[in-house]
C-alpha positions in Angstrom: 0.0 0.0 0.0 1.1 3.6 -0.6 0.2 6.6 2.4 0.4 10.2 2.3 1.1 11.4 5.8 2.0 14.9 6.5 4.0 15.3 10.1 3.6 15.5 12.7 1.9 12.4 12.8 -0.7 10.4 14.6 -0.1 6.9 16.1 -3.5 6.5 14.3 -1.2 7.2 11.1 1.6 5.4 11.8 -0.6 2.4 12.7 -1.8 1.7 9.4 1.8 1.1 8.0 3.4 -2.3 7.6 6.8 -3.3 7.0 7.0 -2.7 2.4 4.6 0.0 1.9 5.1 3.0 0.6 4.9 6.8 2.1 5.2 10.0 0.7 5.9 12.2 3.6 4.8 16.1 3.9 5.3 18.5 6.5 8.6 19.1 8.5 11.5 16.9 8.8 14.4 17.5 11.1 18.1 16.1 10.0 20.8 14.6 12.5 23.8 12.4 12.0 25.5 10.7 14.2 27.7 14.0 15.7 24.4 15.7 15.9 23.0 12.8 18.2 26.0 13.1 20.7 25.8 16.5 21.2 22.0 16.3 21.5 22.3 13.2 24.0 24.8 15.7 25.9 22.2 18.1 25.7 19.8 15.8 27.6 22.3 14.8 29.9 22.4 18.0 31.0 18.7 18.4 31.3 19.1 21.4 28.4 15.9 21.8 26.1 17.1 20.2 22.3 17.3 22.2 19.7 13.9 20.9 17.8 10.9 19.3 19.9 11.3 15.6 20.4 7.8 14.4 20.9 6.2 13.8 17.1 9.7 14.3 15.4 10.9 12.9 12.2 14.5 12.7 12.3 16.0 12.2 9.0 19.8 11.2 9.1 21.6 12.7 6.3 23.8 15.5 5.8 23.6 17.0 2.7 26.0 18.6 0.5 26.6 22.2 -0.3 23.5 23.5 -2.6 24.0 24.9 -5.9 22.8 28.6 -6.5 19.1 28.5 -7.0 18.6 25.2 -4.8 17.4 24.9 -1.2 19.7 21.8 -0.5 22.2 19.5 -2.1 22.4 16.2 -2.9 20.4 14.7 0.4 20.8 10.6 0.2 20.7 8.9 3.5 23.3 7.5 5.8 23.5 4.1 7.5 21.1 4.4 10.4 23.0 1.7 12.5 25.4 4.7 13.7 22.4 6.1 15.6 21.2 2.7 17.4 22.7 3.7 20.3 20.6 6.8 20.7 17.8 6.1 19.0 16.1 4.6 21.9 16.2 7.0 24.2 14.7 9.3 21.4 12.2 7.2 20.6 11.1 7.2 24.4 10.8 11.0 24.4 8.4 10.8 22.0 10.1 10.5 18.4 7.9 8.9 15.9 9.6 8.6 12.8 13.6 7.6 11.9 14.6 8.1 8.3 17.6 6.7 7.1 19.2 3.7 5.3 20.1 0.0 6.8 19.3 -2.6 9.6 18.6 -1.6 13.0 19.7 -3.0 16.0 17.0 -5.3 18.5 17.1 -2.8 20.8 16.1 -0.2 18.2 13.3 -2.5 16.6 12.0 -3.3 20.5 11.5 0.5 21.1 10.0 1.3 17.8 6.9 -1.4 19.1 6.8 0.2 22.6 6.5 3.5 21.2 4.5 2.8 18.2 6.8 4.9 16.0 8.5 3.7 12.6 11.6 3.5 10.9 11.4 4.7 7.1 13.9 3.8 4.5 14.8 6.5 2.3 16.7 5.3 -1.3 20.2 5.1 -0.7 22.4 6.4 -3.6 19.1 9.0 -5.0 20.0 11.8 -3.1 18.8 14.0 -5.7 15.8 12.4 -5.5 15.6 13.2 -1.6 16.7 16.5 -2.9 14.0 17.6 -4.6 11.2 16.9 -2.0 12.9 19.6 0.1 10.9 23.0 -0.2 12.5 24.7 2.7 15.5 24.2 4.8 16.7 26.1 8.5 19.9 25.5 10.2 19.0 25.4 13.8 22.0 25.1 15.3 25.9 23.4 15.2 26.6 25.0 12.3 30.4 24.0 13.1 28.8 20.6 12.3 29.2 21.3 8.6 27.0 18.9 6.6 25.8 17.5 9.9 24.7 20.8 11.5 20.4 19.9 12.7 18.5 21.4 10.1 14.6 22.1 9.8 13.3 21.0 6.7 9.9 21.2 4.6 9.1 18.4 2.4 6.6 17.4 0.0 5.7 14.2 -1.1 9.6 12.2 0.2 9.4 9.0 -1.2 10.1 6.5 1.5 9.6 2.9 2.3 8.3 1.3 5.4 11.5 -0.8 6.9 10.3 -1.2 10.7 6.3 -0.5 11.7 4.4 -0.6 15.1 3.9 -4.1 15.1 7.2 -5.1 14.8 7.3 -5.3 10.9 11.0 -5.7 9.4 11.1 -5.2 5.6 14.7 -6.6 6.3 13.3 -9.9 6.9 10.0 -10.2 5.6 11.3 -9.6 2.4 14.0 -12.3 1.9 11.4 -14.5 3.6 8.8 -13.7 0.4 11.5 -14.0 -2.3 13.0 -17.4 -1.1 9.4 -18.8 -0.5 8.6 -17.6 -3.3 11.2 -19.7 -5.2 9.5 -23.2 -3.9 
């Protein structure tokens, strides 16, 4: 199935998903690599308010290249989510509802996207201009000495992503070998 969701979303929303559908996702995004996650899990540490509002996020790891004249962002592929199992967790606990990214995720990742009914999105790896071009509006919010990896707010239209991990505990990543080699019975 294909779904248009615009964020923030609604566990009603994100319930519908399952592991290989499709989304194209509206609304506003927020980007974070894996330097930006340490310094926001410093942040919180700290007990310091993050730079963007946890609860109903979606986080989309990338960090884009330089944009052209004319362009509100580069080329804006994903990065392998795996560097940000070890603080994805905690975010999804505050309240984070959708990951965005490229690659397996760890068990304890997968266990807290069932308890918090959030979702892991894949977007396609090596399209960043693709990505791109669903990006209608970008702000730097802060760690600009991040370079690429600075947080940004962004405004997207219509991202093409797939469903890797849903609610119920879904996983494209094995569902989907599972089809194809039954399949070959």
């Amino acid at each position: 199935m294909q779904y248009k969701l615009t964020t923030p979303v609604t566990w009603e929303d994100l319930a519908l998903l399952k592991a290989g559908d499709t989304v194209l996702l509206s609304g506003v995004v927020y980007t974070a690599r894996d330097a930006a996650h340490k310094r926001l899990m410093e942040l919180l540490d700290r007990g310091e308010e993050p730079p963007f509002p946890i609860g109903d996020s979606a986080v989309y790891y990338v960090g884009p290249t330089p944009e052209r004249p004319g362009e509100v962002i580069g080329s804006a592929g994903p990065t392998t989510s795996g560097r940000m199992d070890a603080y994805s967790p905690r975010l999804l606990d505050l309240g984070q509802t959708v990951m965005i990214g490229k690659g397996a995720r760890n068990a304890a990742v997968k266990a807290a996207v069932v308890r918090n009914g959030a979702v892991y999105l894949a977007a396609l790896g090596g399209a960043g201009a693709l990505m791109a071009a669903s990006v209608k509006k970008l702000e730097v919010l802060c760690w600009e000495d991040l370079g690429c990896e600075a947080v940004r707010r962004l405004e997207v239209e219509d991202m093409p992503l797939t469903v890797i991990l849903d609610t119920c505990g879904g996983d494209l990543y094995e569902s989907g070998p599972a089809a194809y080699l039954g399949s070959l019975s």
